[in-house]
C-alpha positions as CSV (number, residue, x, y, z in Angstrom):
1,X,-9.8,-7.2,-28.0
2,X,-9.9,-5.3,-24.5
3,X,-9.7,-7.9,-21.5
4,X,-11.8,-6.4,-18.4
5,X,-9.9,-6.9,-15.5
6,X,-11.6,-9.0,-12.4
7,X,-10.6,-8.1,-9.1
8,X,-11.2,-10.6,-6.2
9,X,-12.3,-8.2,-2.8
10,X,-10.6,-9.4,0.4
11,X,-11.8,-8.5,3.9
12,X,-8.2,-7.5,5.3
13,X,-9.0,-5.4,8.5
14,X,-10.7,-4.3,10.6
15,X,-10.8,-0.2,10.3
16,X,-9.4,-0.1,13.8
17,X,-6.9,-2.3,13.1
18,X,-4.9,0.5,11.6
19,X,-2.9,3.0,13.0
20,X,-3.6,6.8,12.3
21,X,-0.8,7.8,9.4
22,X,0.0,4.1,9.8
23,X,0.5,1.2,8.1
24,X,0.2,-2.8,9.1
25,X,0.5,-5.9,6.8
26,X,-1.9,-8.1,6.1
27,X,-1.3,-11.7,4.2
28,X,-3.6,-12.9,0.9
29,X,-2.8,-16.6,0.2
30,X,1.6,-15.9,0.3
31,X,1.4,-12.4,-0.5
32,X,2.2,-10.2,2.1
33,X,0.7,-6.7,2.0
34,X,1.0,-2.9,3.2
35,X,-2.0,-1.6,4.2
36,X,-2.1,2.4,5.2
37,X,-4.4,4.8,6.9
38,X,-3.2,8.2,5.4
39,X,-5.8,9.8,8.0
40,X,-4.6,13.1,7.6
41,X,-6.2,12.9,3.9
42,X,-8.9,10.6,4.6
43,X,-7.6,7.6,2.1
44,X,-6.6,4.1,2.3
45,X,-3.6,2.9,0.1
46,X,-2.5,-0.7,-0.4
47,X,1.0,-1.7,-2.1
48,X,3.2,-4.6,-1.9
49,X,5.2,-5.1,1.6
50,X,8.6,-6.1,0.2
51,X,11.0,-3.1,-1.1
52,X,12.5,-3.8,-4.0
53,X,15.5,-2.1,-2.8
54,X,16.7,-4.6,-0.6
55,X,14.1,-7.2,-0.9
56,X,12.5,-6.8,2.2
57,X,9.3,-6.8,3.7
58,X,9.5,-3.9,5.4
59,X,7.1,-1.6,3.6
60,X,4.1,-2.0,6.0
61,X,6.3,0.1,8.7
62,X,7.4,3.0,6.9
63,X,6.5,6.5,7.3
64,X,3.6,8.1,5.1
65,X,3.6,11.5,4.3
66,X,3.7,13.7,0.7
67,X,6.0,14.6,-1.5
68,X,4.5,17.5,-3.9
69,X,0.7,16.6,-2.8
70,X,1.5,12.9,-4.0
71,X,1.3,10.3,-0.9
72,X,4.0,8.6,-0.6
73,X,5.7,6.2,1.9
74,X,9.2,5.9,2.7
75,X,10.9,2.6,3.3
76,X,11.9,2.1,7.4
77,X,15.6,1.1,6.1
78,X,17.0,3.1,3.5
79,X,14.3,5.9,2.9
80,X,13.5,5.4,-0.2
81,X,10.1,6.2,-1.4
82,X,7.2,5.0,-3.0
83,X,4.0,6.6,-4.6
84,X,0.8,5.0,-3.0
85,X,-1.2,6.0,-6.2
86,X,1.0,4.6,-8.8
87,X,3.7,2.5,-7.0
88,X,6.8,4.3,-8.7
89,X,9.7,5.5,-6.6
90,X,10.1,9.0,-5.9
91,X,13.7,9.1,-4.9
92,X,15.1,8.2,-8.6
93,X,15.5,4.9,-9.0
94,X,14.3,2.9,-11.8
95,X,12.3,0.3,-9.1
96,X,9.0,0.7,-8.5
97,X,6.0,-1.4,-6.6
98,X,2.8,-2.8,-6.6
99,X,-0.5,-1.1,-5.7
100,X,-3.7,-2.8,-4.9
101,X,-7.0,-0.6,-5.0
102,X,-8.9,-0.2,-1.4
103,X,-12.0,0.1,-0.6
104,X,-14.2,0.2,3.1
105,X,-17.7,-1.0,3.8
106,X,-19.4,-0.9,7.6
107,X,-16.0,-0.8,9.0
108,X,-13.9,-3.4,7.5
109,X,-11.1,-2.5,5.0
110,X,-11.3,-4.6,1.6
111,X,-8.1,-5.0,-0.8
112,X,-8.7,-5.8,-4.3
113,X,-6.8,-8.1,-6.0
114,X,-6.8,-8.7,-9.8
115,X,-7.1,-11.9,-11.1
């Protein structure tokens, strides 16, 4: 048997609470989370803030951009980057990180988390 997932919505943001090609971090219970505004495409991506490379929650202020048409964001301390689709790291390593699905309604940005 198949379970369905159930994701619990979140009201995060405020759109305007976002930088353009930015990212902040929001906090759901004691999970910290990177929120970004890929303007430039016209999508919202969500992972986890910490980088697994050093264990630090740093993810929220890294630069977005693409690699191959894939958006991607590169950690602020050591470059390493991340997929926002799928969460795996684009620079080689075996790490990879957590992606939440995004969504926005009448101007506020929801994150999805599954139960």
């Amino acid at each position: 048997m198949i379970a369905e997932k159930t994701i619990t919505w979140f009201a995060a943001c405020s759109v305007t609470d976002v930088p353009a090609n930015g990212g902040v971090c929001v906090k759901y219970n004691d999970t910290q989370i990177a929120l970004f505004h890929f303007t430039r495409r016209d999508e919202w991506y969500a992972t986890q803030n910490e980088c697994p490379h050093r264990m630090q929650m740093a993810l929220s202020r890294g630069m977005i951009g693409t690699q191959n048409d894939e958006p991607k964001v590169a950690c602020p301390f050591h470059k390493k980057t991340f997929s926002l689709v799928t969460g795996e790291c684009l620079s080689g390593d075996e790490c990879a990180i957590k992606t939440y699905e995004v969504k926005v309604e009448e101007g506020i940005v929801y994150i999805g988390i599954e139960d």
